[in-house]
PDB file with one MODEL, atoms N, CA, C and O in Angstrom:
MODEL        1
ATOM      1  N   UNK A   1      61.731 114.693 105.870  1.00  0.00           N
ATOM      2  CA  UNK A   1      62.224 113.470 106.474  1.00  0.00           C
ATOM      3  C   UNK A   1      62.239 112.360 105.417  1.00  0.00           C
ATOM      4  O   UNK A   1      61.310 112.326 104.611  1.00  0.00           O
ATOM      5  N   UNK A   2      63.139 111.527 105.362  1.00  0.00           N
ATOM      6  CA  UNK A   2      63.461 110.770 104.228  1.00  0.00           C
ATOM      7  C   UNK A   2      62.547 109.320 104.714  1.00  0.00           C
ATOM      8  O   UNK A   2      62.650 108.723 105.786  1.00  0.00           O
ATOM      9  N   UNK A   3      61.736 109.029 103.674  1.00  0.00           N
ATOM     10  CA  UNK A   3      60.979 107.473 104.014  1.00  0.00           C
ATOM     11  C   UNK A   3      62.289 106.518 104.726  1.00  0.00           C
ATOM     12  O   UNK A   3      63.510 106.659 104.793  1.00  0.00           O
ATOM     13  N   UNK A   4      61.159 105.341 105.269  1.00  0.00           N
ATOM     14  CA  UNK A   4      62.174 104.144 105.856  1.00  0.00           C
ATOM     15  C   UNK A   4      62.031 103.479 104.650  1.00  0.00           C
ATOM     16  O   UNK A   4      61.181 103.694 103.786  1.00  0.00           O
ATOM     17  N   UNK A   5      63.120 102.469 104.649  1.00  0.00           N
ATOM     18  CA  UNK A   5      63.109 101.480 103.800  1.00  0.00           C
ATOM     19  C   UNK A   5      62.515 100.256 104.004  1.00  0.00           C
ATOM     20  O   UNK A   5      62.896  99.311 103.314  1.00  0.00           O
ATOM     21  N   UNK A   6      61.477 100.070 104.989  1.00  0.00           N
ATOM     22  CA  UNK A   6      60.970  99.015 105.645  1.00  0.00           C
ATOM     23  C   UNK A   6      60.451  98.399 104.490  1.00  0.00           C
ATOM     24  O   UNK A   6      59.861  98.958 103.565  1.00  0.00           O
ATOM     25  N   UNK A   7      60.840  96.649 104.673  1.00  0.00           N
ATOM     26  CA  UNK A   7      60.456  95.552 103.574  1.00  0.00           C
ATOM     27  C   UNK A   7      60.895  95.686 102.018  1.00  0.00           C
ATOM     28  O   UNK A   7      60.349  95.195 101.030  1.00  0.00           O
ATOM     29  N   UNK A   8      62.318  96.691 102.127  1.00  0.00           N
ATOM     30  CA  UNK A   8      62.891  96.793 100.955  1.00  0.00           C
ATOM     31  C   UNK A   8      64.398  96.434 100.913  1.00  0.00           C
ATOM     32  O   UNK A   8      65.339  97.065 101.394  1.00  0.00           O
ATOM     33  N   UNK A   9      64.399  95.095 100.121  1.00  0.00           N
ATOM     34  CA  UNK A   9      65.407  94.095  99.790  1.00  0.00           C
ATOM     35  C   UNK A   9      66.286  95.069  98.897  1.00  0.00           C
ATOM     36  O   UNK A   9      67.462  94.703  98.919  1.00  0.00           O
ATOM     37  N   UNK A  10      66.146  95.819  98.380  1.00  0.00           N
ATOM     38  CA  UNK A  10      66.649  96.340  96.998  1.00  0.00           C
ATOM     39  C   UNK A  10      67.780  97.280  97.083  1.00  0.00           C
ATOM     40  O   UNK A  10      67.578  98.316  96.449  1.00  0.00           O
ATOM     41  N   UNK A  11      69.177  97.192  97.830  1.00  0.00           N
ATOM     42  CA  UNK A  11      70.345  98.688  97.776  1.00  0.00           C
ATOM     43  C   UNK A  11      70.336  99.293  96.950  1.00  0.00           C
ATOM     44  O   UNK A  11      70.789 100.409  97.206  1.00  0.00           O
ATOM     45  N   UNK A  12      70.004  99.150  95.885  1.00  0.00           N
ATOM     46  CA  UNK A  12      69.798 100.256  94.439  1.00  0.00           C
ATOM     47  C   UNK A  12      68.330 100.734  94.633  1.00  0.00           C
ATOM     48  O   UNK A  12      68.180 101.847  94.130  1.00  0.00           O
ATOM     49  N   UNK A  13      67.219 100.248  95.196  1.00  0.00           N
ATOM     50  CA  UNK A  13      66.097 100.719  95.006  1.00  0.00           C
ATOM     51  C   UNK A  13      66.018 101.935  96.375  1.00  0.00           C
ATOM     52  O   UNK A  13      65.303 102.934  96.289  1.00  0.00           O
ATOM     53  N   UNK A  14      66.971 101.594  97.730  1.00  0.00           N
ATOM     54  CA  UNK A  14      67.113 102.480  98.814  1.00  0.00           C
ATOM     55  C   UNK A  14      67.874 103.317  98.406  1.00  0.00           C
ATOM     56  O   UNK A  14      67.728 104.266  99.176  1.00  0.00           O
ATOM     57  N   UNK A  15      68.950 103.690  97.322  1.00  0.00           N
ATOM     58  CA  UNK A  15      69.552 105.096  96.958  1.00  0.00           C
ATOM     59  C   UNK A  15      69.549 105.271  96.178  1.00  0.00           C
ATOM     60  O   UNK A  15      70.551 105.669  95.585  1.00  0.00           O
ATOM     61  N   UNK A  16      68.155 105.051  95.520  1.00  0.00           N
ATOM     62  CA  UNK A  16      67.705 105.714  94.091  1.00  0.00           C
ATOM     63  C   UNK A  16      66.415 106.396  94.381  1.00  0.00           C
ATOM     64  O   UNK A  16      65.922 107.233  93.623  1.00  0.00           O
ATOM     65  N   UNK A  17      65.731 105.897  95.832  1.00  0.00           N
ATOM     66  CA  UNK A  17      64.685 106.585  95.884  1.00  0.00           C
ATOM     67  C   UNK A  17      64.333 107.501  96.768  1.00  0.00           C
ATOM     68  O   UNK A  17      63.234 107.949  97.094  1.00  0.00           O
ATOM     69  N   UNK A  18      66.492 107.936  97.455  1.00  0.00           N
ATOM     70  CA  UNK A  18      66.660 108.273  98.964  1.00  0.00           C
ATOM     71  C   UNK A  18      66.477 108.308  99.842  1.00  0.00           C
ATOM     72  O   UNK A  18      66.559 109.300 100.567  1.00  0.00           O
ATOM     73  N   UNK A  19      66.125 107.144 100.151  1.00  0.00           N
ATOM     74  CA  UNK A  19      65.347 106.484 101.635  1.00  0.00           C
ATOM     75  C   UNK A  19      66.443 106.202 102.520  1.00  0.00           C
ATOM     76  O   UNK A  19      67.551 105.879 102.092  1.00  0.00           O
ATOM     77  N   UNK A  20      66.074 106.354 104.170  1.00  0.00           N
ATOM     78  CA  UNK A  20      67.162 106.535 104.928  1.00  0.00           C
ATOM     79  C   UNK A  20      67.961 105.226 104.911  1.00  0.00           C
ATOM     80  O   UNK A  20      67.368 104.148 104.949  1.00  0.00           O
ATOM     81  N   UNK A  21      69.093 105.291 104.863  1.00  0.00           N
ATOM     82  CA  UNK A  21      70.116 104.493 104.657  1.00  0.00           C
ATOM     83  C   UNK A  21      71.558 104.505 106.026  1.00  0.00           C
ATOM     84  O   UNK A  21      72.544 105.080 105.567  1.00  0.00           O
ATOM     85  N   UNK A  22      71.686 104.207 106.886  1.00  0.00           N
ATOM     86  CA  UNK A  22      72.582 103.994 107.843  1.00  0.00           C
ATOM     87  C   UNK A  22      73.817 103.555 107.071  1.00  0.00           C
ATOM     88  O   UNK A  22      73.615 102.584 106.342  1.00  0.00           O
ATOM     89  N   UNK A  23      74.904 103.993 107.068  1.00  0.00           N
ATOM     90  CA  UNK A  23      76.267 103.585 106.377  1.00  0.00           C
ATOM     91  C   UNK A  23      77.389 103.090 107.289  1.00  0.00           C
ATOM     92  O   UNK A  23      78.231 103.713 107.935  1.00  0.00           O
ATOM     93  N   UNK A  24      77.129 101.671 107.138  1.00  0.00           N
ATOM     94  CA  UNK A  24      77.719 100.892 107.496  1.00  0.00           C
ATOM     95  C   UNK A  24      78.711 100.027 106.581  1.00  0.00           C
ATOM     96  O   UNK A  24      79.285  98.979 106.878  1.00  0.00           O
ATOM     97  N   UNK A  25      78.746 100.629 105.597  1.00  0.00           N
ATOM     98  CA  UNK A  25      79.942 100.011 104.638  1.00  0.00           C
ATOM     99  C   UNK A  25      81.304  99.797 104.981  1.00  0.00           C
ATOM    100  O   UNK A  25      81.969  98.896 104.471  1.00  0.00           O
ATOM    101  N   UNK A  26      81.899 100.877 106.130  1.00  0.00           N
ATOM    102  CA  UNK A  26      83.321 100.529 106.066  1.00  0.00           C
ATOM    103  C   UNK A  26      83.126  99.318 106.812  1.00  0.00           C
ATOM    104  O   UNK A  26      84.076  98.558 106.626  1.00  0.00           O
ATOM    105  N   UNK A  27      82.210  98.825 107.626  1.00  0.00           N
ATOM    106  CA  UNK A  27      81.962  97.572 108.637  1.00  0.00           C
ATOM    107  C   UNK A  27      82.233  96.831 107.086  1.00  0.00           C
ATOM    108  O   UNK A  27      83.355  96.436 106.768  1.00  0.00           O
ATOM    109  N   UNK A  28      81.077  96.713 106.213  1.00  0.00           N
ATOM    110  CA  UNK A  28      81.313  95.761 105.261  1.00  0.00           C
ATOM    111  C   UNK A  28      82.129  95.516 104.364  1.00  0.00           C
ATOM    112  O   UNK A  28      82.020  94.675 103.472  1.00  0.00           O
ATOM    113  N   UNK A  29      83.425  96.617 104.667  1.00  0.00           N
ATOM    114  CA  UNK A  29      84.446  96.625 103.561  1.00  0.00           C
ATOM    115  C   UNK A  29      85.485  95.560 104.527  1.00  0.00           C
ATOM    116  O   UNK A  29      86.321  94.805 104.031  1.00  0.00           O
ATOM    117  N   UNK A  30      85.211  95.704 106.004  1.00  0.00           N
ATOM    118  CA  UNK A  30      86.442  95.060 107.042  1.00  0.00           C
ATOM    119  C   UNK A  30      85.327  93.863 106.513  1.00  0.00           C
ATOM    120  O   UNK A  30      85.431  94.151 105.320  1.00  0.00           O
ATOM    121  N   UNK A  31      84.823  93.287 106.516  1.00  0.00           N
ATOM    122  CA  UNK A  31      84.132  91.900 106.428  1.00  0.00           C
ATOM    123  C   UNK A  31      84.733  91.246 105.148  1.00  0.00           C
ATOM    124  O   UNK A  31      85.376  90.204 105.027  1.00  0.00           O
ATOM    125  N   UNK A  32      84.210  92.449 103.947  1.00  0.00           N
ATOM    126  CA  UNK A  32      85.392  91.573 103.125  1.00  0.00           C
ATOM    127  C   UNK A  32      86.568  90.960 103.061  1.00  0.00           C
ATOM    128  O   UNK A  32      86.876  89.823 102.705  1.00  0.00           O
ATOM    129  N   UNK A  33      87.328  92.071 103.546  1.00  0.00           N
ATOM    130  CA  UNK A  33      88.847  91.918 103.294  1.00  0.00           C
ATOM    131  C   UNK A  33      89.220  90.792 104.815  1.00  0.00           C
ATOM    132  O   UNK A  33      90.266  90.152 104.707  1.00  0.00           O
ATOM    133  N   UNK A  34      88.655  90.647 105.727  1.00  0.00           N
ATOM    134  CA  UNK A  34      88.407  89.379 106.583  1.00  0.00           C
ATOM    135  C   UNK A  34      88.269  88.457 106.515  1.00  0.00           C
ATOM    136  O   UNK A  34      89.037  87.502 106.631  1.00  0.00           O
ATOM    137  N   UNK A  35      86.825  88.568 106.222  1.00  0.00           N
ATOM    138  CA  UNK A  35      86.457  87.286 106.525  1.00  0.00           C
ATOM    139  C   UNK A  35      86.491  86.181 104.866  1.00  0.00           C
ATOM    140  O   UNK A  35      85.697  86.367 103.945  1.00  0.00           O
ATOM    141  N   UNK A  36      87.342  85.340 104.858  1.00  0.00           N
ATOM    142  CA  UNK A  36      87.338  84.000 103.936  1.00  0.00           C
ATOM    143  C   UNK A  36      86.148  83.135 103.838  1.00  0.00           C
ATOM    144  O   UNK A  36      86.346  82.262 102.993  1.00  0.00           O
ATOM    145  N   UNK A  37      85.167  83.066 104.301  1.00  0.00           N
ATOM    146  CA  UNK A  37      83.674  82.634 105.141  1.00  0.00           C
ATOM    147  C   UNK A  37      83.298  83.389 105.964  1.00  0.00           C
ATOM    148  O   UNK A  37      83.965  84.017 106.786  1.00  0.00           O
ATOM    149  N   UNK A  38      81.942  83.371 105.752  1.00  0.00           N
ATOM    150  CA  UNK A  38      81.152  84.583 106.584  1.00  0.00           C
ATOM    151  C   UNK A  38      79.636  83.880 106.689  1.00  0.00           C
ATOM    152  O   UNK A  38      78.836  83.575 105.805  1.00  0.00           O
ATOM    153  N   UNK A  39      79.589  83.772 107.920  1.00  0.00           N
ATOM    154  CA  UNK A  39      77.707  83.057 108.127  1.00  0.00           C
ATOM    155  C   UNK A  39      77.487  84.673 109.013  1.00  0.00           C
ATOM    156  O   UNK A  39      78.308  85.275 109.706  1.00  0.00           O
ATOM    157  N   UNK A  40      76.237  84.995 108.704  1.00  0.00           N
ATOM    158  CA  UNK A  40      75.356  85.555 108.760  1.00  0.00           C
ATOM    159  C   UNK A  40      74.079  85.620 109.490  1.00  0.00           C
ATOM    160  O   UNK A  40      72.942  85.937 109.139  1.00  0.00           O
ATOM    161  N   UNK A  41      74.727  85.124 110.911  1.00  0.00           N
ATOM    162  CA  UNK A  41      72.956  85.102 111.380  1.00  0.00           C
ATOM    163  C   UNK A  41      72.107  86.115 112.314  1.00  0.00           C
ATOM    164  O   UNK A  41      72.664  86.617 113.290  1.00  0.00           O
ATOM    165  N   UNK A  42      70.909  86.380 112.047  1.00  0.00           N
ATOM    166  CA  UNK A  42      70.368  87.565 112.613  1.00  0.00           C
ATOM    167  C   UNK A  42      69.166  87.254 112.515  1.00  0.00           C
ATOM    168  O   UNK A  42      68.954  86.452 111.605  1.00  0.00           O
ATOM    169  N   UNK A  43      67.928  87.701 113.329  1.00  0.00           N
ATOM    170  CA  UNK A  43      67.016  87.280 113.507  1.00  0.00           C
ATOM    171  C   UNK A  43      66.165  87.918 112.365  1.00  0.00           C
ATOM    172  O   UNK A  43      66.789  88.608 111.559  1.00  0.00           O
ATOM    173  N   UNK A  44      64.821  87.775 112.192  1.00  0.00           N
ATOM    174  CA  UNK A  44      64.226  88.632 111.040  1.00  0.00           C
ATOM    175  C   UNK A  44      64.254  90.232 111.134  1.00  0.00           C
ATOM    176  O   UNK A  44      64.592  90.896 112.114  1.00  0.00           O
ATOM    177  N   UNK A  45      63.830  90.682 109.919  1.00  0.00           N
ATOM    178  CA  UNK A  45      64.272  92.250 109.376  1.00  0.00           C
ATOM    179  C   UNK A  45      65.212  93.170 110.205  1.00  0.00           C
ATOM    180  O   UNK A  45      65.277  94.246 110.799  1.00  0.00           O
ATOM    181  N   UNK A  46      65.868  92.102 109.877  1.00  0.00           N
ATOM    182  CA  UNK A  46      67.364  92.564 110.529  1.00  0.00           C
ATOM    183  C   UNK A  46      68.260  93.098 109.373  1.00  0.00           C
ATOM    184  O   UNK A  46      69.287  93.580 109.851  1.00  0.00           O
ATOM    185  N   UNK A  47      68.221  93.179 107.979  1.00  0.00           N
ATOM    186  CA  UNK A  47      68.661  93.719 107.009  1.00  0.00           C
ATOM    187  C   UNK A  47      70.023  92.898 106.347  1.00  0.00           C
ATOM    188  O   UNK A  47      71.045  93.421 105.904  1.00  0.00           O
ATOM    189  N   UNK A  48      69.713  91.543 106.425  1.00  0.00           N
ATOM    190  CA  UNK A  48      70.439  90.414 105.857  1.00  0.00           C
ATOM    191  C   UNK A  48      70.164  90.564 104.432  1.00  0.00           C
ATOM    192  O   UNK A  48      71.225  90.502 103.810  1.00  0.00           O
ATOM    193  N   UNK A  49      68.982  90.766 103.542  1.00  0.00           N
ATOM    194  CA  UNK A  49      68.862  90.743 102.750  1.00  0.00           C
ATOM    195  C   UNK A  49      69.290  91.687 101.392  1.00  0.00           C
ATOM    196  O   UNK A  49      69.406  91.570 100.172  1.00  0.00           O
ATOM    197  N   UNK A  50      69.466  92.858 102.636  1.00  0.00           N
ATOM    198  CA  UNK A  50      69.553  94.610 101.745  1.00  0.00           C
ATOM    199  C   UNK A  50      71.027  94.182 102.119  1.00  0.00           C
ATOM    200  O   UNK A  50      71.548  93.927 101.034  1.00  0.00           O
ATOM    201  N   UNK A  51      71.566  94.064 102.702  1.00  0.00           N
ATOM    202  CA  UNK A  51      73.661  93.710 103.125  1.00  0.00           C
ATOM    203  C   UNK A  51      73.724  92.534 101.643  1.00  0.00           C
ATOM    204  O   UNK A  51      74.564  92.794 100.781  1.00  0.00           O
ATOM    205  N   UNK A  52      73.113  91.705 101.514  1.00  0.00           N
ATOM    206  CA  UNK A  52      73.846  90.670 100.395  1.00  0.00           C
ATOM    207  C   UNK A  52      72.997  91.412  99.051  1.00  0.00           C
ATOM    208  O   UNK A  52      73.342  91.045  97.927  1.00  0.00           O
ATOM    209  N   UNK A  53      71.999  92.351  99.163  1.00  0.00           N
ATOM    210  CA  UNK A  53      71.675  92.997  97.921  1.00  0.00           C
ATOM    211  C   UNK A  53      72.789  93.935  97.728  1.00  0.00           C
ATOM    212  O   UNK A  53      73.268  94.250  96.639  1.00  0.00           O
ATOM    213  N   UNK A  54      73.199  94.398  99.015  1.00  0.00           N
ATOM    214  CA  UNK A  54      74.090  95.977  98.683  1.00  0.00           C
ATOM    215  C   UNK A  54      75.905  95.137  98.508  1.00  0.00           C
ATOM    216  O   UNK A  54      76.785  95.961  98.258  1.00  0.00           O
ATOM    217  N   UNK A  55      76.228  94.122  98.594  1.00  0.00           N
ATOM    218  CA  UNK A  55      77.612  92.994  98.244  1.00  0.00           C
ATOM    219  C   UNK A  55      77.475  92.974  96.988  1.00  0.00           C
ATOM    220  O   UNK A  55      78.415  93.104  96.204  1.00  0.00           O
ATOM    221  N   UNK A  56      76.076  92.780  96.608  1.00  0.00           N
ATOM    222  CA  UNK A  56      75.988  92.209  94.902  1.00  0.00           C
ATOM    223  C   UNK A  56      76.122  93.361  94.209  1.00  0.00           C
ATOM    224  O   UNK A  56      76.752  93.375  93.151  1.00  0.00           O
ATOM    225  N   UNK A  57      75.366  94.808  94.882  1.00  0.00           N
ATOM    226  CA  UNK A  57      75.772  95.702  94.065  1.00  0.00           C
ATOM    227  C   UNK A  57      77.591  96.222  93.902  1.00  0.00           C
ATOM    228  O   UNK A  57      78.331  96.600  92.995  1.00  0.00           O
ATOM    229  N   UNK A  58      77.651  96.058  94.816  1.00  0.00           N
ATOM    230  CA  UNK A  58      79.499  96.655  95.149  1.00  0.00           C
ATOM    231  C   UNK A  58      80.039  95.383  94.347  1.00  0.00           C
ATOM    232  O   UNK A  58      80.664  95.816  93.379  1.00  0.00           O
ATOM    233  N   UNK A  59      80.046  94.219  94.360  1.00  0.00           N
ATOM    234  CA  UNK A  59      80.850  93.031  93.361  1.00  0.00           C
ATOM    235  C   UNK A  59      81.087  93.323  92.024  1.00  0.00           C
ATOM    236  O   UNK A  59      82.150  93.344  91.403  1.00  0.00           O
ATOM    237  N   UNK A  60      79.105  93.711  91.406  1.00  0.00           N
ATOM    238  CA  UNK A  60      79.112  93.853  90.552  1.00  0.00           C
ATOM    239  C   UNK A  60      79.310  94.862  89.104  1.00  0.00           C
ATOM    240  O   UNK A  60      79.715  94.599  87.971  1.00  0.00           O
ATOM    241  N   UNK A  61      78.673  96.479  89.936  1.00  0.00           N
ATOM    242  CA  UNK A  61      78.932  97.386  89.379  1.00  0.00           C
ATOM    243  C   UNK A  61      79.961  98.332  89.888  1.00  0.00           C
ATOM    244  O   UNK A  61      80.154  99.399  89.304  1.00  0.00           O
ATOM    245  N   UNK A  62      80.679  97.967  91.029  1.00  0.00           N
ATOM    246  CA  UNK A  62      80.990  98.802  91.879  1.00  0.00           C
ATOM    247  C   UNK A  62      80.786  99.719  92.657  1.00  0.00           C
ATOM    248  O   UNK A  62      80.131  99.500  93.677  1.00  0.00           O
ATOM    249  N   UNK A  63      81.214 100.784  92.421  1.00  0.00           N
ATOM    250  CA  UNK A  63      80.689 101.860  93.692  1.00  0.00           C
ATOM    251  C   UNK A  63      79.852 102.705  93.163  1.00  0.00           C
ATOM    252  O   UNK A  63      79.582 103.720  93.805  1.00  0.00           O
ATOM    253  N   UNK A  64      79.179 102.456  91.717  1.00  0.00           N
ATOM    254  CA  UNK A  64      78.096 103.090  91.393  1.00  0.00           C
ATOM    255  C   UNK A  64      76.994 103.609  92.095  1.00  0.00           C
ATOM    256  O   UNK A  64      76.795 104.817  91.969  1.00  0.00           O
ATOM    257  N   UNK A  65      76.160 102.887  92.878  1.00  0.00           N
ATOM    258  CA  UNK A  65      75.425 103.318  94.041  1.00  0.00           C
ATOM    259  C   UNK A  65      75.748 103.441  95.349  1.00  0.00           C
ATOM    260  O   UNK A  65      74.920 103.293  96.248  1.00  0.00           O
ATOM    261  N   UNK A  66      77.225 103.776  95.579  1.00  0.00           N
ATOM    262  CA  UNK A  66      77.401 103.929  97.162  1.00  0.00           C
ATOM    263  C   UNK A  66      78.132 105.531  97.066  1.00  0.00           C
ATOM    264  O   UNK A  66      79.079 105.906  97.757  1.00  0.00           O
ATOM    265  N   UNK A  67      77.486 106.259  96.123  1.00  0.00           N
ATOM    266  CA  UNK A  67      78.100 107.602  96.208  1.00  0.00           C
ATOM    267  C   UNK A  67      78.007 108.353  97.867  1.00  0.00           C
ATOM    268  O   UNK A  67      76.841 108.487  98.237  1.00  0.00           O
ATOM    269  N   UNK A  68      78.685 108.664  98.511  1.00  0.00           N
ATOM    270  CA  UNK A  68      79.184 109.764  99.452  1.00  0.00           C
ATOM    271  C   UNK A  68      79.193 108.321 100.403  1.00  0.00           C
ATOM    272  O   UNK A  68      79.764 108.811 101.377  1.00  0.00           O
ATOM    273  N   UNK A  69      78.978 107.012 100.761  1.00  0.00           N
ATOM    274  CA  UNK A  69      79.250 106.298 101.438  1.00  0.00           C
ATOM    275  C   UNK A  69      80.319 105.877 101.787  1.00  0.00           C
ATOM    276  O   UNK A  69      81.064 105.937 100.810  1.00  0.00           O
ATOM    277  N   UNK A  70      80.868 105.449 102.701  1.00  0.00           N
ATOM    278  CA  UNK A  70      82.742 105.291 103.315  1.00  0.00           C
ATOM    279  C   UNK A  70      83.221 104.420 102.620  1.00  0.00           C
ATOM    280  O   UNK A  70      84.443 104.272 102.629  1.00  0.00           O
ATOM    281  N   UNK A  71      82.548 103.747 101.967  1.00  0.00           N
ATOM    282  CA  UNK A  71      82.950 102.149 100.921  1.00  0.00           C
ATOM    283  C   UNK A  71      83.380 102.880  99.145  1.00  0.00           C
ATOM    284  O   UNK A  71      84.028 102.481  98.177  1.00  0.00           O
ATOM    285  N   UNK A  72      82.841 103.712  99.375  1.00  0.00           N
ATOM    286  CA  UNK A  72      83.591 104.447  97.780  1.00  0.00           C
ATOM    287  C   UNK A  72      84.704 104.789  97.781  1.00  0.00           C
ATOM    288  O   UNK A  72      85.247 104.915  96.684  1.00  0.00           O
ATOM    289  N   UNK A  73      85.711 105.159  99.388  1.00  0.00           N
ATOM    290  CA  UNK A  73      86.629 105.930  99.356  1.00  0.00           C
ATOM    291  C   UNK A  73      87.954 104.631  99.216  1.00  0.00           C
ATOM    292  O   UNK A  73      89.097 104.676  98.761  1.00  0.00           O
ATOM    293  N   UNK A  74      87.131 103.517  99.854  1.00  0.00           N
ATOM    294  CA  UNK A  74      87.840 102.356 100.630  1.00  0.00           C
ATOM    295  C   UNK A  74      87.796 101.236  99.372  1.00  0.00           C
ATOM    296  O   UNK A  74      88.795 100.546  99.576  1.00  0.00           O
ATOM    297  N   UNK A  75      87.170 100.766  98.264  1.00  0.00           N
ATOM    298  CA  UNK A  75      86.636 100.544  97.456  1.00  0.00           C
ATOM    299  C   UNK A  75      87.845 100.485  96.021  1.00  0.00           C
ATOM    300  O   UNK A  75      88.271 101.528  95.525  1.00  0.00           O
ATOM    301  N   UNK A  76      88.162  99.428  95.635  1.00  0.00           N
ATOM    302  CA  UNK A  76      89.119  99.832  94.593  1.00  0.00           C
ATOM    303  C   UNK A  76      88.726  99.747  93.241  1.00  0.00           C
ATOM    304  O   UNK A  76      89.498 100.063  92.335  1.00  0.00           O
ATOM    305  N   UNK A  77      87.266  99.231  92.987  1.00  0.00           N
ATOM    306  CA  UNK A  77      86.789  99.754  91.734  1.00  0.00           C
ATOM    307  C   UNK A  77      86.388  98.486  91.257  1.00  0.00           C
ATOM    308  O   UNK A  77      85.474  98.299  90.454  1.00  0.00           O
ATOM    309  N   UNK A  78      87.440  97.210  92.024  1.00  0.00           N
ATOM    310  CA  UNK A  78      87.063  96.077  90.882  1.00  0.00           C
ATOM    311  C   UNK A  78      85.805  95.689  90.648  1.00  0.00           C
ATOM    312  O   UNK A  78      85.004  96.112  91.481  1.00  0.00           O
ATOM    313  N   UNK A  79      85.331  94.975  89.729  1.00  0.00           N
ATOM    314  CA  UNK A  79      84.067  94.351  89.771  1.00  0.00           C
ATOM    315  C   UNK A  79      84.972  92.903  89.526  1.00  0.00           C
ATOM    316  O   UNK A  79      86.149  92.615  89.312  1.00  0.00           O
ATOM    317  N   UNK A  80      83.176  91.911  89.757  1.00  0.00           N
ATOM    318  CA  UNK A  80      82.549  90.317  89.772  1.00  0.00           C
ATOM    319  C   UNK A  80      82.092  89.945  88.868  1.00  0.00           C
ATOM    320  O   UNK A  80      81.871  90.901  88.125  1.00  0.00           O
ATOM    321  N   UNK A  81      81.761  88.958  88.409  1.00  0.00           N
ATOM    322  CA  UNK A  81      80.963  88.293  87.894  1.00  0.00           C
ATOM    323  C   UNK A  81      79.640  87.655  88.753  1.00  0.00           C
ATOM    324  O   UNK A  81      79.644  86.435  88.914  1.00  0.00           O
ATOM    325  N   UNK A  82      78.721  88.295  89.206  1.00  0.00           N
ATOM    326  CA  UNK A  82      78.110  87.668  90.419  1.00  0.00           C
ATOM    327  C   UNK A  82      76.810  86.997  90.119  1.00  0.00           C
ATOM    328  O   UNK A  82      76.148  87.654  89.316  1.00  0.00           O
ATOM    329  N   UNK A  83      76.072  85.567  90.632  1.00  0.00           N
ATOM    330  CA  UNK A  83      75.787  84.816  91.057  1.00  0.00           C
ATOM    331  C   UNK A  83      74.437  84.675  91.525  1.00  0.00           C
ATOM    332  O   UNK A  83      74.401  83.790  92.380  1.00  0.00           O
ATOM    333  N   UNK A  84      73.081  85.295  91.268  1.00  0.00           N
ATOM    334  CA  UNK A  84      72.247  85.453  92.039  1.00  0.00           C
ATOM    335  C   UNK A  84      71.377  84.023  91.701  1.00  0.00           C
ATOM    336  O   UNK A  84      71.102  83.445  90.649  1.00  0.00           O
ATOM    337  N   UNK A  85      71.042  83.713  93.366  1.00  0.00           N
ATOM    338  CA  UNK A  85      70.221  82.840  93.064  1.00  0.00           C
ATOM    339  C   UNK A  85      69.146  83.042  94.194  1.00  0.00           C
ATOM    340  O   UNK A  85      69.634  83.101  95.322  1.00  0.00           O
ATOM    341  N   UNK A  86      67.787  83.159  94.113  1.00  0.00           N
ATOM    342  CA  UNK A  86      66.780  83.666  94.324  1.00  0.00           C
ATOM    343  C   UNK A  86      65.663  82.595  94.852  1.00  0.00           C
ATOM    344  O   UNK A  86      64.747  82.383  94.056  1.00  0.00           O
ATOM    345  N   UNK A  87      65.624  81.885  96.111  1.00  0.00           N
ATOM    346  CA  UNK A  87      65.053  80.617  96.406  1.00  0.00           C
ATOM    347  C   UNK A  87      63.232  81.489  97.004  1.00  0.00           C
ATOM    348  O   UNK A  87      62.287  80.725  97.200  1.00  0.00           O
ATOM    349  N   UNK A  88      63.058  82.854  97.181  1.00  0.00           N
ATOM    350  CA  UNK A  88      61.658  83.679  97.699  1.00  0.00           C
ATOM    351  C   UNK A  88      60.701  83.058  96.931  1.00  0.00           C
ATOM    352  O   UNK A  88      59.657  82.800  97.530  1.00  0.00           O
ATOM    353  N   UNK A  89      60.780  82.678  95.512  1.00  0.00           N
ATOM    354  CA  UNK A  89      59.603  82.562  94.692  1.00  0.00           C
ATOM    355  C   UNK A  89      59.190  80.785  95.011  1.00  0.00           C
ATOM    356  O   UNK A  89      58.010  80.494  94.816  1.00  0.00           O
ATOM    357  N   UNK A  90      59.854  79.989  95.344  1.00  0.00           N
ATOM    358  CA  UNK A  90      59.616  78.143  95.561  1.00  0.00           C
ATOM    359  C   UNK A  90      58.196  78.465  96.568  1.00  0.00           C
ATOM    360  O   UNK A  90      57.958  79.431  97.294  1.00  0.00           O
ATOM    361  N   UNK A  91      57.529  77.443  96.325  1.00  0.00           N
ATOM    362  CA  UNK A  91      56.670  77.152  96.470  1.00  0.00           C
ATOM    363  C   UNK A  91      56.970  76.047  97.770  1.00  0.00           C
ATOM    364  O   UNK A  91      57.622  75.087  97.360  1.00  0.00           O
ATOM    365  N   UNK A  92      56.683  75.975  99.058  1.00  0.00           N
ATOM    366  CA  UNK A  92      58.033  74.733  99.818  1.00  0.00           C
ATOM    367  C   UNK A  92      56.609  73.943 100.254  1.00  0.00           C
ATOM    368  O   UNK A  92      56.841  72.824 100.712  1.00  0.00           O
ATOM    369  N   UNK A  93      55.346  74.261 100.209  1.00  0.00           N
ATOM    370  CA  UNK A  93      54.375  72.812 100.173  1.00  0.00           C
ATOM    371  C   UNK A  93      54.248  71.909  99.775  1.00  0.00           C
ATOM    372  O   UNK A  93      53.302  71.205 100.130  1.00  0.00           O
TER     373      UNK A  93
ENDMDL
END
């Protein structure tokens, strides 16, 4: 039985270490090609974090880590220049 990915932000760290993964990419391939703006709201560990980790991976390297997933087939290869900005580590006291 393949571990959960519970409390793991990381789409490269969930199919590198084959942890169960639900493939929902062609959902996120129609989101792209949709939506011009996209808010995002969902209550906690709801997997907001692993969806904009697993965007950054598809922007950036492409379909490198989405082997046998529906987004490789759908997927035209381009890459991004992408953007991370990382507000977990602030201190907000």
């Amino acid at each position: 039985m393949r571990k959960l990915p519970k409390g793991t932000q990381s789409f490269n760290a969930v199919r590198s270490m084959d942890m169960a993964y639900v493939d929902k990419t062609d959902i996120m391939y129609r989101m792209i090609k949709s939506c011009r703006l996209c808010f995002i709201a969902r209550p906690p560990c709801f997997g907001k974090s692993l969806l904009l980790n697993a965007l950054e991976s598809l922007f950036s390297k492409g379909t490198e880590m989405f082997s046998g997933l529906a987004i490789e087939k759908l997927w035209t290869g381009k890459t991004f220049k992408v953007l991370h900005l990382d507000f977990s580590g602030i201190d907000s006291s």
